[in-house]
VOBA-1610 file (N, C-alpha, C; in pm, whole numbers, padded with zeros to 5 digits, always signed):
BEGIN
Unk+00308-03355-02581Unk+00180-03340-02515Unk+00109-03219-02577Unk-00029-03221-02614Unk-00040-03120-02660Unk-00084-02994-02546Unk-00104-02890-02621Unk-00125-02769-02534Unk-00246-02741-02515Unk-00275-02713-02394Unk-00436-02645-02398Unk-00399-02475-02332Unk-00317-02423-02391Unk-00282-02298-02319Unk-00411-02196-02404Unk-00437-02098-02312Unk-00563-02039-02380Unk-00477-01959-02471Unk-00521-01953-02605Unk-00486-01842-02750Unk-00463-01693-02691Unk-00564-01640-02623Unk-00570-01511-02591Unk-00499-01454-02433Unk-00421-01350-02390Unk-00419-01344-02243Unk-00290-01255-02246Unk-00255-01206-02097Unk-00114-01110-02099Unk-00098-01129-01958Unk+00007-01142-01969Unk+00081-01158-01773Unk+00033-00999-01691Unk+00045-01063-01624Unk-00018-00957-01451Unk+00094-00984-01413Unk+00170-00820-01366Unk+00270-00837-01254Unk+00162-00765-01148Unk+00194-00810-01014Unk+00108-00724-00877Unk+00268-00693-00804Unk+00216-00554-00796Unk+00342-00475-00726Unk+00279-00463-00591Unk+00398-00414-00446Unk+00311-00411-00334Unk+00403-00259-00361Unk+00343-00139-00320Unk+00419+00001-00315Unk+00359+00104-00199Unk+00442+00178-00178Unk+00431+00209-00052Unk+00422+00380-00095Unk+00411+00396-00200Unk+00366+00539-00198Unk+00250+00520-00324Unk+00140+00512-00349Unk+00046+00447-00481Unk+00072+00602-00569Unk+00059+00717-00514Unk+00036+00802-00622Unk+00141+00859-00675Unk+00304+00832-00652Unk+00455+00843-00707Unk+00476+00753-00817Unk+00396+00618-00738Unk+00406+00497-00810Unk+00277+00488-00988Unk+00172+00564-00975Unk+00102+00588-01082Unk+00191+00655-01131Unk+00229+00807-01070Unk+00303+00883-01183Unk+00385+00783-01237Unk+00472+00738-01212Unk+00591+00728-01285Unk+00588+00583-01382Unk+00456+00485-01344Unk+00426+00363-01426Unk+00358+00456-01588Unk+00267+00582-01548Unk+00241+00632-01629Unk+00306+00675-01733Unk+00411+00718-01671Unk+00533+00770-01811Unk+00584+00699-01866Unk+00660+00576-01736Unk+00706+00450-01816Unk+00582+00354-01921Unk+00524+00357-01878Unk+00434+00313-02007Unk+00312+00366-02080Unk+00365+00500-02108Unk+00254+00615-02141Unk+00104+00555-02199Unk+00052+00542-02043Unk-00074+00543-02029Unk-00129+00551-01858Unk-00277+00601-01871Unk-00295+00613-01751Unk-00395+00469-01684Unk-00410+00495-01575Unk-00420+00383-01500Unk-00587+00330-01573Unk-00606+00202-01540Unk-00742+00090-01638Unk-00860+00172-01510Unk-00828+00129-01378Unk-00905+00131-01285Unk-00789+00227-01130Unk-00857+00266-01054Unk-00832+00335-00935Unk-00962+00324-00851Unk-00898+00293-00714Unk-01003+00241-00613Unk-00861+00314-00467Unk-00918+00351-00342Unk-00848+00368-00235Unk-00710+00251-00199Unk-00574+00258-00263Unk-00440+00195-00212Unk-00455+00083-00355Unk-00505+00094-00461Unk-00553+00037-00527Unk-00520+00067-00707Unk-00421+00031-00792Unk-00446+00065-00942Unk-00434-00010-01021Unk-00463-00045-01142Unk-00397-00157-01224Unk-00411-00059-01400Unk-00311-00113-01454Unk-00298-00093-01573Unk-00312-00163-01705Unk-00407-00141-01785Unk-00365-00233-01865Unk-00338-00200-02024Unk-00214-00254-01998Unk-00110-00218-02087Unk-00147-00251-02253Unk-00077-00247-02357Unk-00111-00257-02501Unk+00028-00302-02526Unk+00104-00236-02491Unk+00221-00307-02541Unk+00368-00235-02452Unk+00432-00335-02414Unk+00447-00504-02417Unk+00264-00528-02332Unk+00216-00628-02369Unk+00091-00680-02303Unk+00100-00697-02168Unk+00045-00611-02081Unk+00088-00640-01940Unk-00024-00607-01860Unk-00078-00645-01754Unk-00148-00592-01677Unk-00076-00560-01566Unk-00028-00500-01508Unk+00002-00437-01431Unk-00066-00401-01269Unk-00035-00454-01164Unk-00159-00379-01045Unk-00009-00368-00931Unk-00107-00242-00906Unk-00024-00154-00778Unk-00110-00189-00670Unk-00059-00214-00547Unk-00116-00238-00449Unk-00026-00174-00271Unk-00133-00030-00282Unk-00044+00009-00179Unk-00040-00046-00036Unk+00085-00086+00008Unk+00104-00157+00148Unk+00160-00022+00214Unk+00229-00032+00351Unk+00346+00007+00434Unk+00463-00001+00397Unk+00540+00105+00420Unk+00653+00152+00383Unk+00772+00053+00458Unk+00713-00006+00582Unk+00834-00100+00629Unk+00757-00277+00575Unk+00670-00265+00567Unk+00634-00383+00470Unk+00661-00411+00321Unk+00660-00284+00227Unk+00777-00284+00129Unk+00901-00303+00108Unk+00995-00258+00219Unk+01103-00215+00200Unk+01117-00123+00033Unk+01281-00178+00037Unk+01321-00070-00107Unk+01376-00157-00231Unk+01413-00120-00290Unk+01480-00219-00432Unk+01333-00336-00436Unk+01406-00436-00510Unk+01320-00565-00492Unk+01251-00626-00383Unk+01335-00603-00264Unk+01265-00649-00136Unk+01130-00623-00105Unk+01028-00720-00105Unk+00879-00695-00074Unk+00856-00650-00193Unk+00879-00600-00327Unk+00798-00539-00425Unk+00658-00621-00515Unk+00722-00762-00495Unk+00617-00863-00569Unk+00550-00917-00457Unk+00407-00861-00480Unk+00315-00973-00429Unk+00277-01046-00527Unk+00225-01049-00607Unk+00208-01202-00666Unk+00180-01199-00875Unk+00210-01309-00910Unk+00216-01284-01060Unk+00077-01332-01162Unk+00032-01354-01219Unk-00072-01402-01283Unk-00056-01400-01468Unk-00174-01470-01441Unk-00231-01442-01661Unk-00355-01416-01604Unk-00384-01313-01728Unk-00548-01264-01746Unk-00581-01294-01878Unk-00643-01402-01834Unk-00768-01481-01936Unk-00846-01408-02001Unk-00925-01485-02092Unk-01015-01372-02215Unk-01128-01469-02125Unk-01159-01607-02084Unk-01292-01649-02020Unk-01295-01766-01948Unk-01404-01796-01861Unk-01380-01919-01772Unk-01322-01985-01851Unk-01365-02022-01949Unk-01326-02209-02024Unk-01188-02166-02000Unk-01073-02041-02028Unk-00943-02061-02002Unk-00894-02048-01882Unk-00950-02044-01764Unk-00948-02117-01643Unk-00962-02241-01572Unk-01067-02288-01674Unk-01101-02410-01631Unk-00958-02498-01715Unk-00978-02486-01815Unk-00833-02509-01920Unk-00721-02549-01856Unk-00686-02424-01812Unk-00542-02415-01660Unk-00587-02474-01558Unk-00668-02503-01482Unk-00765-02585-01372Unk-00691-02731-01443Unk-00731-02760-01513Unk-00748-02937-01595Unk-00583-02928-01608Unk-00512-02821-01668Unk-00387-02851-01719Unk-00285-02894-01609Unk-00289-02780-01458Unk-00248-02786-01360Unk-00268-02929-01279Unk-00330-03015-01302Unk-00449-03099-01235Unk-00368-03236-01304Unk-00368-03222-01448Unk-00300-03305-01489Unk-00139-03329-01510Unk-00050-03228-01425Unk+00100-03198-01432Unk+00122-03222-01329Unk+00006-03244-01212Unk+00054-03292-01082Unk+00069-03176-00931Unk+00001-03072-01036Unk+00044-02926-00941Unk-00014-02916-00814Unk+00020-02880-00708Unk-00144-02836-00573Unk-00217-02701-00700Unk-00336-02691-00641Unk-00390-02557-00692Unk-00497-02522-00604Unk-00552-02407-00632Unk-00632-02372-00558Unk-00763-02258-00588Unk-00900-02298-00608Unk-00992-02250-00704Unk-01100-02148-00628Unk-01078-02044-00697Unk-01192-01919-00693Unk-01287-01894-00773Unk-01383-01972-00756Unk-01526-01911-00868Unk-01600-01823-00820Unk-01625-01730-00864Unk-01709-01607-00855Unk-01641-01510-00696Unk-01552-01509-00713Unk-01487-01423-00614Unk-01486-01293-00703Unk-01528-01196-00572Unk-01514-01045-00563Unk-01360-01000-00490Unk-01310-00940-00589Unk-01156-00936-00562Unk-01145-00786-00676Unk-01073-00684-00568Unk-01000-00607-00649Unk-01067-00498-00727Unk-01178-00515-00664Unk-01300-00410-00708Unk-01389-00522-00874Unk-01345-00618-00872Unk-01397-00682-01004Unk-01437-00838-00903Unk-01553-00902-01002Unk-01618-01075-01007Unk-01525-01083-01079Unk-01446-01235-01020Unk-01334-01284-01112Unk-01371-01431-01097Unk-01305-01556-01165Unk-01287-01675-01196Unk-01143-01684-01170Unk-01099-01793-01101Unk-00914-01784-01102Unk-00870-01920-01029Unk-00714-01933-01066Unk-00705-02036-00998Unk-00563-02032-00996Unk-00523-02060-00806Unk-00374-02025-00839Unk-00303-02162-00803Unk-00131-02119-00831Unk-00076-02263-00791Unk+00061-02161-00748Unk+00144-02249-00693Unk+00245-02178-00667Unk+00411-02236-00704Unk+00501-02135-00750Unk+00635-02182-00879Unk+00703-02293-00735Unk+00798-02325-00761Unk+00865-02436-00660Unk+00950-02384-00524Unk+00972-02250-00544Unk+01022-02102-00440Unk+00892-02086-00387Unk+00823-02115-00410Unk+00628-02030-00384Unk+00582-01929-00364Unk+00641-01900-00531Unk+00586-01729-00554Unk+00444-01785-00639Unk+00365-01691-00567Unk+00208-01722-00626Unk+00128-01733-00782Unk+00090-01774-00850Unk+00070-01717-00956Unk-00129-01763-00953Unk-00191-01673-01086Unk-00282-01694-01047Unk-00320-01721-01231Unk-00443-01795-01261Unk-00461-01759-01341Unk-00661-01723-01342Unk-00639-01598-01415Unk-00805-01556-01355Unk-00853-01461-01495Unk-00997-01473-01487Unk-01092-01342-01587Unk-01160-01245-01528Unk-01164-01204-01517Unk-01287-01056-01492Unk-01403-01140-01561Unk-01534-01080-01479Unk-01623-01151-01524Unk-01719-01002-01500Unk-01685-00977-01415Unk-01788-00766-01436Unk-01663-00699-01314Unk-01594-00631-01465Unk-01539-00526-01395Unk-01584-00424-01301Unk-01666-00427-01246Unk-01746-00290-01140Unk-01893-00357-01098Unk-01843-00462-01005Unk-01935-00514-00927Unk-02004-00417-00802Unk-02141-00424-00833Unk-02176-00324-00713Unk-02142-00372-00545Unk-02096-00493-00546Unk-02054-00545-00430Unk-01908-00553-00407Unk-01855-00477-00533Unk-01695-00421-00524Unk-01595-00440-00390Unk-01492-00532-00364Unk-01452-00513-00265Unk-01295-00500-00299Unk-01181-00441-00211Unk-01058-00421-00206Unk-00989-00583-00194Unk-00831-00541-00326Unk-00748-00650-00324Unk-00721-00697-00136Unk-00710-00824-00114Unk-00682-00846+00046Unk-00667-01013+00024Unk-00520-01011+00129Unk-00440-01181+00158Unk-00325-01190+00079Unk-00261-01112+00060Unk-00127-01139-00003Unk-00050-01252+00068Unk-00066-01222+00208Unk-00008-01300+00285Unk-00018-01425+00301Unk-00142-01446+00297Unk-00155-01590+00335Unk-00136-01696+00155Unk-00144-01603+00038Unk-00094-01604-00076Unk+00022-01655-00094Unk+00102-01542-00068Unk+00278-01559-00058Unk+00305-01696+00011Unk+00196-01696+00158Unk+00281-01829+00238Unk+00194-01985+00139Unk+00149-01938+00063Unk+00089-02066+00017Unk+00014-02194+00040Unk-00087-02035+00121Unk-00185-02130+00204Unk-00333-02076+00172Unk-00310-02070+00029Unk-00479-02045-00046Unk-00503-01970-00167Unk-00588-01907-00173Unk-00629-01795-00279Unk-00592-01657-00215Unk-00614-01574-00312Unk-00635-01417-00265Unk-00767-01380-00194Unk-00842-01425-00287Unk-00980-01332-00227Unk-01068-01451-00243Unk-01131-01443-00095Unk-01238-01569-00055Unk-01359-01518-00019Unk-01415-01516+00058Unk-01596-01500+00097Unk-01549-01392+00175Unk-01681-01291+00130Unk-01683-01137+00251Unk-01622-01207+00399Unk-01685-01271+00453Unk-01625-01295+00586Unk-01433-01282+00591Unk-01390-01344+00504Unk-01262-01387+00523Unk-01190-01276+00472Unk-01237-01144+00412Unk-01184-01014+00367Unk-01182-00953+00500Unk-01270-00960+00588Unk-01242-00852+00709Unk-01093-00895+00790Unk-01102-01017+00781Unk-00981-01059+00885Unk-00825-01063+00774Unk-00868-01022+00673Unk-00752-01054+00597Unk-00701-00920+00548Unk-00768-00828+00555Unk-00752-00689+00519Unk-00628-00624+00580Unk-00604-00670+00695Unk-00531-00644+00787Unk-00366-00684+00778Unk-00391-00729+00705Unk-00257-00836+00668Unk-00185-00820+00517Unk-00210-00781+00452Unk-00176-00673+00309Unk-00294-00699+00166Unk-00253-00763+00098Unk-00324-00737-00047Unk-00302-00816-00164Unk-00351-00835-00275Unk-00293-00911-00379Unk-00459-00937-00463Unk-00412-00999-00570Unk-00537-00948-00701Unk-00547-00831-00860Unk-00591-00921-00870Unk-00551-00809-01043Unk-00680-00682-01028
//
């Protein structure tokens, strides 16, 4: 079958952490560089090598726990542009996957394009672009939860951020 995987892109891990500014230091050293973006409970990195985007997303300390427990909220690829969304949209579509589509969502302090599906455990994955990093209508990552349980997107219409804020986080 052939591939329509987009040429360009680097995996997103989303961490959930319960202390954000221990957790900058020490991503910083481990991958000597400092953070892409910073916003309130909020960082992401993006890496050069290994290719990674990276986002910290600070939760609660008993909603983390320690080791692995609670550390992943959710995984992704970051696209170079819609068409490699839409791409993964069509590819997902034709493999038989559920999915689930975000156009022009404000997520994470960035306008993104994305579209997630979830692995057969239903850990989330997303695949999404930045479309203007520093939207003046900028809003905070929010819905990990309803993410994780695999019952949607991350980030949906202002309305559905107030009630979801409450409930943890997720977004590149």
């Amino acid at each position: 079958m052939p591939s329509s995987t987009p040429t360009t892109g680097r995996v997103q891990l989303a961490l959930n952490v319960s202390d954000l500014e221990a957790s900058v230091a020490f991503y910083s050293a481990m991958f000597g560089v400092e953070p892409h973006k910073r916003r309130p409970g909020y960082a992401n990195f993006a890496v050069a090598e290994p290719p990674l985007k990276l986002v910290l997303i600070e939760t609660s300390e008993a909603a983390r726990g320690t080791g692995t427990v609670g550390a992943l909220n959710h995984l992704g690829v970051e696209v170079s542009s819609t068409d490699d969304v839409v791409a993964a949209r069509t590819r997902f579509t034709e493999a038989g996957l559920a999915s689930f589509d975000e156009d022009d969502t404000t997520c994470c302090y960035a306008l993104q394009d994305k579209v997630w599906v979830h692995d057969p455990a239903g850990a989330p994955w997303e695949v999404y672009t930045v479309k203007d990093e520093n939207p003046a209508d900028g809003r905070p990552a929010t819905a990990s939860l309803e993410v994780l349980a695999g019952d949607g997107g991350c980030c949906t219409s202002a309305a559905g951020h107030a009630e979801r804020a409450a409930e943890g986080a997720c977004c590149p």
